[in-house]
C-alpha positions in Angstrom: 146.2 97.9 117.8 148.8 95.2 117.4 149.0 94.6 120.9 145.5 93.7 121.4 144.3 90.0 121.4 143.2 88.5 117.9 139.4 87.8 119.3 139.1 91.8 119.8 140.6 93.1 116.6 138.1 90.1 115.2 135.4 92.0 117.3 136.2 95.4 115.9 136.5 94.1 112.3 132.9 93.3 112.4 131.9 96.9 112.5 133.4 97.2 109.4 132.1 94.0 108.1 129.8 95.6 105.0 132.2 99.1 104.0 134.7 97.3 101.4 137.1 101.0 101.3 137.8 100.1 105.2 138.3 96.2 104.8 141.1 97.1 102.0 142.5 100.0 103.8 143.2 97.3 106.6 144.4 94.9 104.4 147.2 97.0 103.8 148.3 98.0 106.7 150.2 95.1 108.2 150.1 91.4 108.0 147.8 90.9 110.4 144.9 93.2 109.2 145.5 91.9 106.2 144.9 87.9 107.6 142.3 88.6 109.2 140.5 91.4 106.9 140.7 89.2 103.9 138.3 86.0 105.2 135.7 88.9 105.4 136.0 90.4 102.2 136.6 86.8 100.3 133.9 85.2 102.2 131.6 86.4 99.7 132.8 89.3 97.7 130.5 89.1 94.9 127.6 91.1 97.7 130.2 93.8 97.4 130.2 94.8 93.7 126.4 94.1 93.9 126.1 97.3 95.8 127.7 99.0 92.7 125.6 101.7 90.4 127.5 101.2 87.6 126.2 98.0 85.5 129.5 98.2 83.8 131.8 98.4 86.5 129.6 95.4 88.3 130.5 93.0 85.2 133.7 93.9 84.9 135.2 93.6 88.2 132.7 90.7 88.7 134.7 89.2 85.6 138.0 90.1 87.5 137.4 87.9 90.7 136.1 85.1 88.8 139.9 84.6 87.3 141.3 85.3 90.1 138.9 82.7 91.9 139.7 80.2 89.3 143.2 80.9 89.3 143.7 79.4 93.1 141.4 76.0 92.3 143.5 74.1 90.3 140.6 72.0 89.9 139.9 75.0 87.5 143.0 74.2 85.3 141.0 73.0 82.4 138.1 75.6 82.5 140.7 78.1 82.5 142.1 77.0 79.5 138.8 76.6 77.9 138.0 80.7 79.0 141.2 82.2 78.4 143.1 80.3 75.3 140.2 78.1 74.1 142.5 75.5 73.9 145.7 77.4 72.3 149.4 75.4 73.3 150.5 79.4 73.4 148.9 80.5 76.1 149.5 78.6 79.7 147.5 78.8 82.7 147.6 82.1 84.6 149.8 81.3 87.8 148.5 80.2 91.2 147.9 83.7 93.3 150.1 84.4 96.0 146.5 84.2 98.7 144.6 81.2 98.0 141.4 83.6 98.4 139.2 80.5 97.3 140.0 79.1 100.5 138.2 81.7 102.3 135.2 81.8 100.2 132.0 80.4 101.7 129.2 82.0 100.0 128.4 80.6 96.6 126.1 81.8 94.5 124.7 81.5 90.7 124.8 85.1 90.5 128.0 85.5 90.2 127.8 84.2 86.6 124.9 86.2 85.2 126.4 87.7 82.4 129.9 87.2 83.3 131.6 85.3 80.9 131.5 87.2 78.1 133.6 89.8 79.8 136.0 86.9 80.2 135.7 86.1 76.5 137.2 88.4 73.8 134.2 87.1 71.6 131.2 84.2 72.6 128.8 83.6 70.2 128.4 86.9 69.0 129.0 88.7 72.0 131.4 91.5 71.5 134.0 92.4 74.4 134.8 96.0 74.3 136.9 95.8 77.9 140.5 96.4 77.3 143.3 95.0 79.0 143.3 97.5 81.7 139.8 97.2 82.2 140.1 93.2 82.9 143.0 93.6 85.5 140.2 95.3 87.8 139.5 93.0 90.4 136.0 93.1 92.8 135.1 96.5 95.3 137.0 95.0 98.6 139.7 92.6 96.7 141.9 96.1 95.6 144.4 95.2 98.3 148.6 95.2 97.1 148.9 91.5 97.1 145.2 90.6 95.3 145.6 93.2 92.7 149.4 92.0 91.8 148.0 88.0 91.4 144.8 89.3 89.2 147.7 91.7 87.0 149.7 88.7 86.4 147.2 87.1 84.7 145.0 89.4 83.1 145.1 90.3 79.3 145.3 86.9 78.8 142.1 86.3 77.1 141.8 85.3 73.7 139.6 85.3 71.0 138.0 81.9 70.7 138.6 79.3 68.0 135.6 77.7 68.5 132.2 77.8 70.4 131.7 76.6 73.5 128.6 75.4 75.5 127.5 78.5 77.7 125.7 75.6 80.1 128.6 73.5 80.2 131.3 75.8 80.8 128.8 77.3 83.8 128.7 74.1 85.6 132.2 73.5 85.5 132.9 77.0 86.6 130.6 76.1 89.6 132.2 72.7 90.4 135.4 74.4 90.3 134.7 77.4 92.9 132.7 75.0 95.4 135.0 72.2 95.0 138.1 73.9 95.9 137.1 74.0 99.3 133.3 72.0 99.6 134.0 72.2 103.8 134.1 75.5 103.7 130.6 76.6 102.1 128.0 77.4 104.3 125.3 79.2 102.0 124.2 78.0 98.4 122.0 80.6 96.3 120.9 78.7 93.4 118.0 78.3 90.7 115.9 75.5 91.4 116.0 73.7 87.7 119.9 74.2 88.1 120.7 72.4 91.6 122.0 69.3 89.9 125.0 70.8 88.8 126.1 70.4 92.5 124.9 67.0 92.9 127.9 65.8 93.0 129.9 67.8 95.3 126.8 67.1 97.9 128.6 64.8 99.7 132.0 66.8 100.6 129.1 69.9 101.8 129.7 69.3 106.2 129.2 73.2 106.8 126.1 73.7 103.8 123.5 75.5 106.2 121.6 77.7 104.1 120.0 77.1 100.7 118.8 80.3 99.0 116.5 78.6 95.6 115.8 80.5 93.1 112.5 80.1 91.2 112.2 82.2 87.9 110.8 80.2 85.5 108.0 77.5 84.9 111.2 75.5 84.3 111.6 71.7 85.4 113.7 70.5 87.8 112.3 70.7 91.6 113.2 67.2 91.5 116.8 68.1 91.4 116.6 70.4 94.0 114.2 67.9 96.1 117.3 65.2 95.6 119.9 67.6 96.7 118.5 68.1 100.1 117.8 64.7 100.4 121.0 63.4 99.6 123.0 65.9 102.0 120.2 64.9 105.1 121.7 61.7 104.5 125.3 62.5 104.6 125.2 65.6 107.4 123.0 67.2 109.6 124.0 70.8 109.1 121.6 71.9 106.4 118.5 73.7 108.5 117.6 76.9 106.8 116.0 77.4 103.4 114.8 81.1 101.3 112.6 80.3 98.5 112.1 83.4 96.0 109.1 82.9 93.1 109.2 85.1 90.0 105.5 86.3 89.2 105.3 83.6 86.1 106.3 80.6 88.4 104.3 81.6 91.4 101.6 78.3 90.1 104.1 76.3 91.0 104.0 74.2 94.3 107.5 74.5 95.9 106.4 73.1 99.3 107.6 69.6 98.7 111.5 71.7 98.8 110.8 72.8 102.8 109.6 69.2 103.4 112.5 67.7 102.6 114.5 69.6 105.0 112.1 67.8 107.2 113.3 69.8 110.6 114.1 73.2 109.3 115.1 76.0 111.5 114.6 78.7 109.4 111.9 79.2 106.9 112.0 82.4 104.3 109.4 82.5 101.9 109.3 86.4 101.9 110.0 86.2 98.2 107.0 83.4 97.7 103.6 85.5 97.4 101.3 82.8 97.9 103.0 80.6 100.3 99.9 81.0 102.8 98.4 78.4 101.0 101.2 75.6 101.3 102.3 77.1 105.3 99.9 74.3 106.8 102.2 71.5 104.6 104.9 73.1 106.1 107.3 71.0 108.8 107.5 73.8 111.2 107.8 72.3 114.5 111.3 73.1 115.4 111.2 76.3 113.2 113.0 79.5 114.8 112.7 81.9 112.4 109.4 82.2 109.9 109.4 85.1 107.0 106.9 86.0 105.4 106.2 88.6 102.8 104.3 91.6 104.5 101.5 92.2 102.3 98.2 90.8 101.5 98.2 87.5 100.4 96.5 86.8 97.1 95.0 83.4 98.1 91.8 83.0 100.3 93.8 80.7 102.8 92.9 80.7 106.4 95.0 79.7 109.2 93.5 78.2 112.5 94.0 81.1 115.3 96.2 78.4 117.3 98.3 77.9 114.5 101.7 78.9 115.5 100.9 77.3 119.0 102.3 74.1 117.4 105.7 76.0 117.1 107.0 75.8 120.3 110.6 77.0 118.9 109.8 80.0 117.6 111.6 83.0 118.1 110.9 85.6 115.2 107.8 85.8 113.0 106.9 88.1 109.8 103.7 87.5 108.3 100.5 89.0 108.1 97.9 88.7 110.4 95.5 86.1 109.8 93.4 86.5 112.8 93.1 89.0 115.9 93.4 86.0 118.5 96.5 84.8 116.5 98.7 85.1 120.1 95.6 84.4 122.4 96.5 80.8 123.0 100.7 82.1 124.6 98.6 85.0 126.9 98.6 84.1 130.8 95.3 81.9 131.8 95.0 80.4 128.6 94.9 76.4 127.8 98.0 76.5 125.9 99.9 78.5 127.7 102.8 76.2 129.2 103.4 75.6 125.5 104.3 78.9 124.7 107.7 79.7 122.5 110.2 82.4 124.0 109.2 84.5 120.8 111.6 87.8 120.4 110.8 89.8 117.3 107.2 90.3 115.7 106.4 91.9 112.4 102.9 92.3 111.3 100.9 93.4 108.2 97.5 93.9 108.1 94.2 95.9 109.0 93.7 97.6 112.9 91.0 96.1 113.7 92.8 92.6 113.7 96.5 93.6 113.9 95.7 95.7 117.5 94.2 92.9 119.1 97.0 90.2 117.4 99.5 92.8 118.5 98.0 93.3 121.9 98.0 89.8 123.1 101.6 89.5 122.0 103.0 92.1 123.9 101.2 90.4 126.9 102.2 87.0 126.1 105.7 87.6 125.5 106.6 90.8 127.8 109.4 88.9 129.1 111.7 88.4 125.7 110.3 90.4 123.5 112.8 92.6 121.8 111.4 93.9 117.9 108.4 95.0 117.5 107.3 96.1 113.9 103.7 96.3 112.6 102.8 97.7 109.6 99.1 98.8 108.7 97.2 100.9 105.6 97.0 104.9 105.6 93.5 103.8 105.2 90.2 105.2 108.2 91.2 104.9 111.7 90.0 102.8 114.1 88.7 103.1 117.6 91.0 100.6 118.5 94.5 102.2 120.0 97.5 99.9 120.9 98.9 100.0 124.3 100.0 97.9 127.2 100.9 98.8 130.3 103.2 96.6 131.4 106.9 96.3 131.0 109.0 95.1 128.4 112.3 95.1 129.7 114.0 93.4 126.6 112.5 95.7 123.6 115.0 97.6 121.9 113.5 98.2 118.7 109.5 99.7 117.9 109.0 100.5 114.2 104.7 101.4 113.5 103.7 102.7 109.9 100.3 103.7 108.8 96.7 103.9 111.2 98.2 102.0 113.9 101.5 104.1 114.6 98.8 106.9 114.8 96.5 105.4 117.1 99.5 103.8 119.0 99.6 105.2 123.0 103.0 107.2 123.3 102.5 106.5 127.2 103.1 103.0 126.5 107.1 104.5 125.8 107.3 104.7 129.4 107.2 100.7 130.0 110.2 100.1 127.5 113.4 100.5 129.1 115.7 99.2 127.1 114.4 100.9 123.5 117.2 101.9 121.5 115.4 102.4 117.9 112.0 104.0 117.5 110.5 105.1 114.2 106.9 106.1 114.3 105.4 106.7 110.5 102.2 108.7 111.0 101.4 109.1 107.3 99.4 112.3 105.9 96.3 111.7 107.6 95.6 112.6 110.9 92.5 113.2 113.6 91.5 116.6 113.5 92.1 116.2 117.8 95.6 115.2 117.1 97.6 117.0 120.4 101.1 117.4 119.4 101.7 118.8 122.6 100.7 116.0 124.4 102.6 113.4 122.2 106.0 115.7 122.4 105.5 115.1 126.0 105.1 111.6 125.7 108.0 111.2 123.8 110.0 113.3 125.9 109.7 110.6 128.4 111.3 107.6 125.7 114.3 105.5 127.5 117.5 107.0 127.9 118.7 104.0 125.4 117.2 105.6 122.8 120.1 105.6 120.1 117.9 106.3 116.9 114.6 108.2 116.1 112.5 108.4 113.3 109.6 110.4 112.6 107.5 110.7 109.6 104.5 112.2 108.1 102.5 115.5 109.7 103.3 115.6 113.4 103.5 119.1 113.0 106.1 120.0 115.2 106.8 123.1 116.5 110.4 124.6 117.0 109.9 125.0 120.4 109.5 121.5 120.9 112.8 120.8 119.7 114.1 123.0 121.7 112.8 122.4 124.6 111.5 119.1 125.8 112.7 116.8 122.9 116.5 118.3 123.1 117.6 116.2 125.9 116.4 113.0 123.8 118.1 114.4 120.8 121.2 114.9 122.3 121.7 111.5 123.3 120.9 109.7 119.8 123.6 108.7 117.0 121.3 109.1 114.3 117.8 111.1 114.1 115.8 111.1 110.6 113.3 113.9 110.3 113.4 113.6 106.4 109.9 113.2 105.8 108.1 114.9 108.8 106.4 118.3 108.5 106.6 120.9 111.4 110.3 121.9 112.8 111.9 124.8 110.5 115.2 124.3 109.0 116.3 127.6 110.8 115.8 125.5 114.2 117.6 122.8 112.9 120.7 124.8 112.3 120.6 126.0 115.8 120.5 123.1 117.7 122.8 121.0 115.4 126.0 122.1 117.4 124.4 120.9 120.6 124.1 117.1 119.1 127.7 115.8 119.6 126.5 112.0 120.0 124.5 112.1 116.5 126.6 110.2 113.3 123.7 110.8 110.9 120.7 113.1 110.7 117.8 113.6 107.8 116.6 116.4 106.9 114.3 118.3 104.0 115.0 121.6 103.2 115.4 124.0 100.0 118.7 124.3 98.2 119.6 127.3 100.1 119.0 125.9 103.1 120.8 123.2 102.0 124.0 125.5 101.7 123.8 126.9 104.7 123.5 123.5 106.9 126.7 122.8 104.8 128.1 125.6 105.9 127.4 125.5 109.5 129.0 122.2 109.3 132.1 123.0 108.4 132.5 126.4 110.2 131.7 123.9 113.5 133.6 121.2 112.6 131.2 118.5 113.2 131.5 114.9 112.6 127.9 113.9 111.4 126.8 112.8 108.3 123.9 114.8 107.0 121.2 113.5 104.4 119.6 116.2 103.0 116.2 115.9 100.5 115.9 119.2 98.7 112.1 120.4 98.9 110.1 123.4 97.5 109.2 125.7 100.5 107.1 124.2 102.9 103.5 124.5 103.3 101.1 125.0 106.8 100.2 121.5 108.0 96.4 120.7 107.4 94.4 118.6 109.5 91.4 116.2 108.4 88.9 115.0 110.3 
């Protein structure tokens, strides 16, 4: 491994990027791995002990790389002191770690405080620590490598119990100045509550790399005008800053946010996924030169109504996720039309909404944008079906991914398969209700004729497939996929699962139900073969025979 160039090991690191057990199992292993292993892990560590279960081992090894943040910043000098002695001559401040893992860190978050400090503190204002000693030497999920773990021992246990109280708000924001001051050109995201985004004023000008703000909205709290000044002041220092997230609580969803994306005034990328009624402020919206608008897939409560040509006027864009506001939303980017030469080179489309104007919508995109297309995800009710059915047939060379749920992944054409080359990812979500002509023949068939690409496969709901299906015409399609979820979809038996299983030597992960018998003996056969897949099993009561409606 040695031997090959830095820019591949970087390469191979990446496939490793989000499993923290692999990132410290490199670390150790020489000094390289360990140099190049510990920007990933350090760029953000705190998204690693997120992903525990444990709410208790979260704040406790949370607690651990906070001191061992602190420890490298010796901006942080006095804030130590005022965490771990409260101000006692006998206790110093903890050592300087051998890494300077602050320096790597470029993901700064509010987060990372929630709750923390009082597993710093021995006792705050009441709050009881019950963590021992060997409980505060723990340091984060992907920071357990030899060298991180000796720096966090030499200064853990240090903790005292305090003198005297301290201000909770005060000590945050000198926490925060310390960790994004240590290194202010080397942050690139920010994921902060709006009221609180003057703590950073002052760093706003040493920010060259800030692109991404991720604000935070969970109160009726004031203080947009801090946030407001924040981006206003950094437009006026740098031009990096080009992608905004807003997230609204329920209670502060009243609130008008919009005046936050205007003063980004040319943003690139526009998330309001986490903003339920943002339809009503996307008009005020300086979208022009946006790339990438998210919305959240669901009905909107507000009555707002978009023009059809609305995203016409966004000649940059290249993904979109919102619901469908009207069936000729793409009419104006199809061939013959007025607006045509306009058009944006749009690549991924994710829909919500009703059939009878999500088809069309749907339809007109595929059309429009045959040429660089590549995600296709639409997403409709389990509600009565339609006489509408989506197809095209034409190519689209540059799809790689089709995910359908609800009415319209059961009226979609399976023929239309045939015109996508280059799919690698299909899951087709046909829900409980079917028509009572519902050929399962004919769509095996279909299916059978997918791209050879095709790397993953989900089905779900009552296809009702028969074990002669896998067997036959589907098994050359199975045997060529790395991961195949059949979890939730009725019809093959477990007993032709096991059979086949051997044959699928390309497939990492596969989904299954079955009863806790069967359960054992997939287990089993799993061993006896010595096969290399990961199998996710959901234990079921025996099935039942597939019913049809009409």
């Amino acid at each position: 491994m040695d031997s090959l160039p830095e820019e591949c090991l970087v390469h191979l690191l990446s496939f490793v990027a989000l499993d923290p057990q692999s990132l410290r199992a490199l670390q150790r292993t020489n000094k390289t791995f360990f140099r190049l292993s510990s920007p990933i892990l350090y760029q953000n560590p705190f998204d690693y002990i997120e992903a525990l279960e444990s709410v208790f081992d979260r704040q406790i090894r949370k607690a651990g790389v906070l001191r061992l943040l602190l420890a490298c910043s010796s901006a942080a000098d006095s804030t130590l002191q005022d965490i771990l002695s409260q101000g006692s001559s006998r206790v110093s401040t903890p050592p300087k770690p051998t890494i300077d893992y602050l320096s790597l860190y470029t993901s700064h978050s509010e987060k990372l405080l929630s709750k923390t400090i009082p597993w710093i503190l021995p006792r705050h204002h009441g709050i009881q620590n019950t963590v021992s000693s060997s409980q505060q030497s723990t340091v984060a999920t992907g920071t357990d490598d030899t060298t991180s773990k000796r720096d966090a021992e030499s200064f853990s246990g240090q903790a005292k119990q305090l003198r005297r109280p301290l201000d909770l708000l005060q000590l945050h924001a000198k926490v925060h100045l310390a960790l994004v001051g240590h290194s202010p050109q080397h942050i690139h995201t920010i994921n902060f509550p709006v009221h609180n985004m003057s703590v950073l004023q002052p760093l706003v000008s040493q920010l060259p790399s800030l692109v991404r703000l991720e604000l935070i909205r969970r109160h009726n709290r004031e203080g947009v005008s801090g946030a407001r000044q924040f981006i206003v002041s950094h437009r006026q220092h740098f031009s990096s800053l080009r992608e905004i997230k807003i997230t609204m609580s329920q209670t502060s969803e009243s609130i008008d946010l919009s005046c936050l994306v205007q003063a980004m005034e040319e943003p690139r990328v526009v998330d309001v996924a986490g903003w339920t009624s943002a339809d009503q402020r996307l008009s005020q919206f300086p979208l022009q030169r946006c790339q990438v608008l998210l919305m959240r897939l669901t009905t909107p409560p507000s009555t707002a109504v978009l023009e059809p040509a609305f995203l016409a006027g966004l000649s940059q864009l290249q993904t979109v996720r919102m619901p469908v506001f009207h069936g000729g939303m793409f009419s104006w980017a199809k061939p013959g039309s007025l607006q045509h030469s306009v058009r944006s080179d749009l690549k991924s489309v994710s829909l919500y909404g009703i059939d009878k104007v999500m088809v069309p919508a749907l339809t007109d995109a595929c059309d429009a944008f045959r040429t660089t297309l590549q995600e296709i995800t639409a997403l409709s009710s389990f509600g009565p079906f339609t006489t509408l059915f989506l197809t095209w047939n034409w190519s689209l060379p540059r799809l790689t991914r089709l995910d359908l749920e609800g009415t319209v992944a059961v009226s979609f054409d399976l023929e239309s398969l045939a015109h996508c080359g280059a799919l690698q990812e299909l899951r087709l979500n046909i829900g409980r209700q079917i028509p009572a002509d519902w050929d399962v023949e004919l769509k095996v068939g279909q299916l059978a004729r997918v791209s050879p690409n095709l790397r993953q496969l989900e089905l779900s709901g009552w296809w009702g497939l028969l074990d002669a299906a896998l067997k036959g015409p589907l098994l050359v399609v199975l045997k060529r996929l790395r991961r195949l979820n059949l979890m939730w979809c009725t019809g093959p038996s477990v007993a032709c699962f096991i059979q086949i299983m051997p044959q699928l030597s390309a497939l990492r992960w596969f989904g299954l139900s079955a009863t806790a018998a069967e359960q054992d003996s997939i287990l089993a056969l799993k061993e006896e073969q010595g096969l290399v897949m990961d199998i996710d099993i959901q234990i079921t009561r025996p099935r039942i025979a597939t019913t049809f409606i009409q």
